[in-house]
C-alpha positions as CSV (number, residue, x, y, z in Angstrom):
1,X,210.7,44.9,0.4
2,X,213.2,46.7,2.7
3,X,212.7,49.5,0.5
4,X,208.9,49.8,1.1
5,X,209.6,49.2,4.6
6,X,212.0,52.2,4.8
7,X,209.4,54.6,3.2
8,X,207.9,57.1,5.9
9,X,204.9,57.4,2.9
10,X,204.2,53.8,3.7
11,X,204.8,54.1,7.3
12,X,202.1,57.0,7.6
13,X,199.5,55.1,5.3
14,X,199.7,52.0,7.6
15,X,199.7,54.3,10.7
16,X,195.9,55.7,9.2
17,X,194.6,52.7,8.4
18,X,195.9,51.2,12.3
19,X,194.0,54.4,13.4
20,X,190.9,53.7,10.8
21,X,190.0,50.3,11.5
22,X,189.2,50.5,15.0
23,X,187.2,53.8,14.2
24,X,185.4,51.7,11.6
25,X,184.7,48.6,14.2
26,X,183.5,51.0,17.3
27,X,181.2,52.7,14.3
28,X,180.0,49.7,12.8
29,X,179.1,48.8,16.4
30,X,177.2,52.0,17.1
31,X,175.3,52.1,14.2
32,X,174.6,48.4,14.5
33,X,173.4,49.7,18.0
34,X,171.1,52.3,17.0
35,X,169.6,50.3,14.0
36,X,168.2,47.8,16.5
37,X,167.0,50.6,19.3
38,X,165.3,52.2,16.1
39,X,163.7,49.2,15.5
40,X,162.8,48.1,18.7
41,X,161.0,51.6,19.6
42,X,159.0,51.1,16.4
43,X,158.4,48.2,17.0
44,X,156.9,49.2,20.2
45,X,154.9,52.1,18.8
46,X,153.4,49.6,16.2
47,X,152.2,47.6,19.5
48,X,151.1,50.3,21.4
49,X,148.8,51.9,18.5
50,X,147.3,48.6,17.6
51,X,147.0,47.9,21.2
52,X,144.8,51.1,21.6
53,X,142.5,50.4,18.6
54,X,142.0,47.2,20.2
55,X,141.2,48.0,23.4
56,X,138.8,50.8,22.0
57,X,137.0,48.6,19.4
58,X,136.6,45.8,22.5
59,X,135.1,49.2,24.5
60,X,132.6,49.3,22.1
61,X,131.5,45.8,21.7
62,X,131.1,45.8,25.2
63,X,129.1,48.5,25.5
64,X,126.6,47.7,22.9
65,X,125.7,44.7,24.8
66,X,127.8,42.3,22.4
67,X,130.0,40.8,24.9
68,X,129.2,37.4,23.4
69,X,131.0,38.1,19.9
70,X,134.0,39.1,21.8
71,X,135.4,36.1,21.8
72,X,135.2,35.3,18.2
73,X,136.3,39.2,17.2
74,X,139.6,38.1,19.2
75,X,140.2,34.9,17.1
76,X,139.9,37.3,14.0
77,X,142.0,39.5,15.4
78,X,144.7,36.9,15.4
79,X,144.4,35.5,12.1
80,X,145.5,39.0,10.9
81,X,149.3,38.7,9.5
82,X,151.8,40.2,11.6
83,X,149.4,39.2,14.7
84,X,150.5,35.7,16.5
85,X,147.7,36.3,19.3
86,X,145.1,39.0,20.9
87,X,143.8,37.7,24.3
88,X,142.2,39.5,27.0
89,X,143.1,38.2,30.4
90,X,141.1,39.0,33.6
91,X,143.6,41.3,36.6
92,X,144.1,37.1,38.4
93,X,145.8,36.4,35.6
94,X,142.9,33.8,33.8
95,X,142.2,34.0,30.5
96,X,138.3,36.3,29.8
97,X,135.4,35.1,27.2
98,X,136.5,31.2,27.7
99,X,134.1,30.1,30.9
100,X,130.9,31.7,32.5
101,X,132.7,33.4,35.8
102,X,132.0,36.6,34.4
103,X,128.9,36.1,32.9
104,X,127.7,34.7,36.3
105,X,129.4,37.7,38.2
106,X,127.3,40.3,35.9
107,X,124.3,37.9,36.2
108,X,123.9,37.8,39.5
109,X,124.6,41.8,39.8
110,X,121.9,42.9,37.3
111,X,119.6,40.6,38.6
112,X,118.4,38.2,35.7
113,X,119.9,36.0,33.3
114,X,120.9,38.6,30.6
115,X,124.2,36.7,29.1
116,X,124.3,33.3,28.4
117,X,127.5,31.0,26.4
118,X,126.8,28.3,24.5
119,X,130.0,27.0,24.4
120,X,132.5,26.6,27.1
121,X,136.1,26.0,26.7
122,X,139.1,25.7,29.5
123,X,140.6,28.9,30.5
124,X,144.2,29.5,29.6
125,X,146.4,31.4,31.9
126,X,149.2,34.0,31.8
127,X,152.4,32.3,31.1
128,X,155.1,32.5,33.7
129,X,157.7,34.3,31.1
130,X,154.8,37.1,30.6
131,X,154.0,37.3,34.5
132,X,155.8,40.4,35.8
133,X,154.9,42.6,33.2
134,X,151.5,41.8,33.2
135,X,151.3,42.4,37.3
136,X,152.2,45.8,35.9
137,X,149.5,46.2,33.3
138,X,147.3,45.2,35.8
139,X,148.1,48.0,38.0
140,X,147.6,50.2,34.8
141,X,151.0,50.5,33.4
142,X,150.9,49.3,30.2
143,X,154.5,47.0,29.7
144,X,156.2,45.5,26.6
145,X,158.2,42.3,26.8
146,X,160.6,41.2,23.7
147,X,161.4,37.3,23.4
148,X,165.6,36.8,23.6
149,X,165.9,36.5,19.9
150,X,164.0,39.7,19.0
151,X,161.5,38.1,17.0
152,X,158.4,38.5,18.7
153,X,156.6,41.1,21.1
154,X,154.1,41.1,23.8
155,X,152.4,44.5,24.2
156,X,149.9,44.4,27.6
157,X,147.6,47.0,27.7
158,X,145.4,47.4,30.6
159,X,141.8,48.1,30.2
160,X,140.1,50.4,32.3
161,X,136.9,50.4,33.8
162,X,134.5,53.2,32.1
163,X,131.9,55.1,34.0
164,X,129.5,53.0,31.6
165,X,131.0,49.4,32.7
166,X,129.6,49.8,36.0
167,X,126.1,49.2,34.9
168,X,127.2,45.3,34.7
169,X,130.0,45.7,36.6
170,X,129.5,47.1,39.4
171,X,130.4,44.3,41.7
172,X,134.0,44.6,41.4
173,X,135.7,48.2,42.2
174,X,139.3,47.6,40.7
175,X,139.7,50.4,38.4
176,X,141.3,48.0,36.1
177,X,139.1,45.3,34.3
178,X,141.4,43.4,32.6
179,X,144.6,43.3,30.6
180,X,144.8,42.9,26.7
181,X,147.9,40.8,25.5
182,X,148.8,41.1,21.9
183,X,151.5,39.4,20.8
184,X,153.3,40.5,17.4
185,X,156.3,38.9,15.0
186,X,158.7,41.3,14.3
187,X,160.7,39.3,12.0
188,X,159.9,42.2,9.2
189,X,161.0,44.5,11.6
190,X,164.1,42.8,11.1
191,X,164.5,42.6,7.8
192,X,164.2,46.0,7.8
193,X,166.8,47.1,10.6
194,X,169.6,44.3,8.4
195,X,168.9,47.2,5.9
196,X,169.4,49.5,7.7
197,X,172.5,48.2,9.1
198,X,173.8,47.6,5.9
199,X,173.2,51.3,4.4
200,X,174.5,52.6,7.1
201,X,177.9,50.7,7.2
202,X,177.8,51.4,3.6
203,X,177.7,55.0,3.9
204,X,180.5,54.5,7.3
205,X,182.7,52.4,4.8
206,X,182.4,55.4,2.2
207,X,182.9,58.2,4.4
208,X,186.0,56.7,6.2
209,X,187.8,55.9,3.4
210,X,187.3,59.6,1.9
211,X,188.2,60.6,5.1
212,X,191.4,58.1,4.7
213,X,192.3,59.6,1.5
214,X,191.9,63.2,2.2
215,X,194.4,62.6,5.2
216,X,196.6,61.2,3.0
217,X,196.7,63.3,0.0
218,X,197.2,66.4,2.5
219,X,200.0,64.3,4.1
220,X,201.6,64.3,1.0
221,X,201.1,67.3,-0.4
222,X,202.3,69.3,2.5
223,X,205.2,66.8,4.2
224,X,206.0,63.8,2.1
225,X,206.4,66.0,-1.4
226,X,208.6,68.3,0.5
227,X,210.6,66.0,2.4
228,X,211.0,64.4,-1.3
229,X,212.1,67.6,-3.1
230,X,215.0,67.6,0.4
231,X,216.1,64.5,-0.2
232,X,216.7,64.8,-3.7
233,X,218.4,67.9,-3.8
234,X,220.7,66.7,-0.8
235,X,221.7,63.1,-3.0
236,X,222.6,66.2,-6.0
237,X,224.5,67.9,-3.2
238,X,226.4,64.8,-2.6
239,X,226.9,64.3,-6.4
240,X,229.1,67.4,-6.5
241,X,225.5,69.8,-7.7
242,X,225.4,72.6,-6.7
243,X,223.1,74.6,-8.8
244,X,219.5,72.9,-7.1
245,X,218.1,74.7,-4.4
246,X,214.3,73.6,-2.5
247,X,212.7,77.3,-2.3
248,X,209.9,76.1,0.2
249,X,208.0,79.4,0.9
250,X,206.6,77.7,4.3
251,X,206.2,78.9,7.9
252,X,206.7,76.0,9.4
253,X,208.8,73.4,10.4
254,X,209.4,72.1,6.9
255,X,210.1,75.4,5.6
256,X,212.1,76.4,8.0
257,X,214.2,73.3,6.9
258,X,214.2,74.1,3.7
259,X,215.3,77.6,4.3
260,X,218.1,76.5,6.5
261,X,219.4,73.9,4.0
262,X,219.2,76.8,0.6
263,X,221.4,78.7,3.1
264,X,223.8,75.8,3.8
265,X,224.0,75.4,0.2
266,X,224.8,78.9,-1.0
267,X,227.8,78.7,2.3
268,X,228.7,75.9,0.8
269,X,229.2,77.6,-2.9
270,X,230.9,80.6,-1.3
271,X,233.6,78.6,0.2
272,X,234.1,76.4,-2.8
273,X,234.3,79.8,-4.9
274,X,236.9,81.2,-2.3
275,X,238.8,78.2,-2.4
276,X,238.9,77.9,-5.8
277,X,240.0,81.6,-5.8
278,X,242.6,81.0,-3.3
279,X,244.1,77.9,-5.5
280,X,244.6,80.3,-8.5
281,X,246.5,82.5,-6.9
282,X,248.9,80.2,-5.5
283,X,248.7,78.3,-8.6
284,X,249.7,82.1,-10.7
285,X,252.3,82.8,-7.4
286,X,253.9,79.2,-7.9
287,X,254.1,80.0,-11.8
288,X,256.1,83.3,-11.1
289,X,258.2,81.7,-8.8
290,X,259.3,79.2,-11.3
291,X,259.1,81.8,-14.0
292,X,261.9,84.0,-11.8
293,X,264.1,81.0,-10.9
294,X,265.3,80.0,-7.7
295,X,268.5,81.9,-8.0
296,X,267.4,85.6,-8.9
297,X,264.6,85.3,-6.2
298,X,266.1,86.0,-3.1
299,X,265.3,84.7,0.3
300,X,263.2,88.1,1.5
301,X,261.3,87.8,-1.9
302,X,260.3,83.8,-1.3
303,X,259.2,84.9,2.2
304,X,257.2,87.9,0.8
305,X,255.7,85.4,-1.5
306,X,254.9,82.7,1.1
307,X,252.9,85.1,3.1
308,X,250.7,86.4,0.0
309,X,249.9,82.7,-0.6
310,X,248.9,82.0,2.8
């Protein structure tokens, strides 16, 4: 264990994966992020288009003098899947199509008793959650509300009074006749940002760790097989071999090591060699000196010896 721990290999792979992870989790949370703004603006777009078609098919029942289906086209409006409700609200905030006011209203404007409704049912009114946007629909900005868990949408779309409404409805000059309020389930919508969440951390997951690896084979290609080559020829060095040398051809500060460490080595050879030249000549000097004897060598010849030695 405490030789893994010594290891600067192991030391630089835990140091990129401490400098991964939280490049992984700030990621992850982006694309986690931008999966669900995705989805919410489609989600929206999906309102707002079927929002329009609505509002224009309701145009044209109106027009052709059919306002007495309306109510029942809205009902099968709602029974379509994806659809939770479709209900057109008048600009007080009451629902339209359930009691006579407006009949009466456009009645009593035209003169006679054009529009008549059999059936009668209590008018339902804009829920307090769904109030402030639809003030501002009412005012003819159309406005989206999401419910806190993200699985359902209001879209409220105003509708506008044509040139052509005035004929019945000419009492009232808001420009705005009522609001439409669809309300969608978006729980497909997120199904389909989970998968895109999960691709994309995929593909994040896939990339980092390439990323990981190409750090660290570079790492050790260009500093840990180097240092490795260093450290083995300096154990040799201490082992009494001489004959390795590293021969990093390297600019840097690696090969300027190595450089500096082949040059050490071959100063380090040199002075071996001179001192082992240096011990063979005293070694031959002390062998003549025996060879001669101490008695036919005189004093100015031992001294003349000792300094050729030294």
């Amino acid at each position: 264990m405490k030789y893994w721990k010594n290891r600067l290999g192991v030391k630089l792979a835990v140091t990129i994966t401490l400098i991964l992870i939280p490049m992984l989790l700030a990621s992850f949370l982006w694309f986690e992020y931008r999966a669900e703004t995705m989805v919410k603006n489609e989600q929206e777009v999906r309102g707002a288009q079927v929002a329009e078609s609505l509002v224009a098919t309701l145009s044209s029942i109106m027009l052709s003098g059919n306002a007495n289906i309306a109510h029942f086209w809205l009902k099968r409006v709602a029974s379509v899947p994806g659809v939770e409700s479709a209900k057109i609200f008048r600009t007080d905030g009451v629902e339209a199509f359930q009691d006579r006011a407006t009949l009466d209203q456009v009645n009593s404007y035209i003169g006679k008793q054009q529009f008549v409704r059999a059936t009668v049912e209590q008018p339902g009114k804009i829920s307090a959650e769904l109030l402030a946007p639809f003030n501002m629909a009412s005012k003819g900005k159309a406005n989206i509300r999401h419910s806190k868990d993200n699985e359902h949408l209001n879209y409220m779309s105003p509708i506008r009074a044509e040139g052509a409404c005035m004929g019945c409805h000419g009492y009232d000059s808001n420009p705005i006749r009522g609001v439409l309020v669809l309300g969608l389930t978006t729980g497909s919508y997120q199904v389909t940002a989970s998968e895109i969440k999960r691709d994309m951390i995929n593909v994040l997951i896939l990339i980092i760790a390439l990323f990981g690896l190409t750090i660290w084979l570079v790492v050790r290609r260009k500093i840990l097989i180097p240092l490795e080559t260093i450290t083995k020829v300096a154990a040799n060095i201490r082992q009494g071999d001489l004959s390795n040398s590293i021969e990093l051809n390297r600019d840097d500060e690696l090969g300027l090591v190595a450089s500096t460490f082949d040059l050490l080595v071959h100063d380090l050879k040199q002075k071996i060699l001179h001192e082992a030249d240096q011990r063979k000549c005293q070694e031959a000097i002390t062998d003549a000196v025996i060879s001669l004897g101490r008695e036919a060598a005189g004093v100015p010849l031992l001294k003349h010896i000792g300094e050729l030695s030294m």
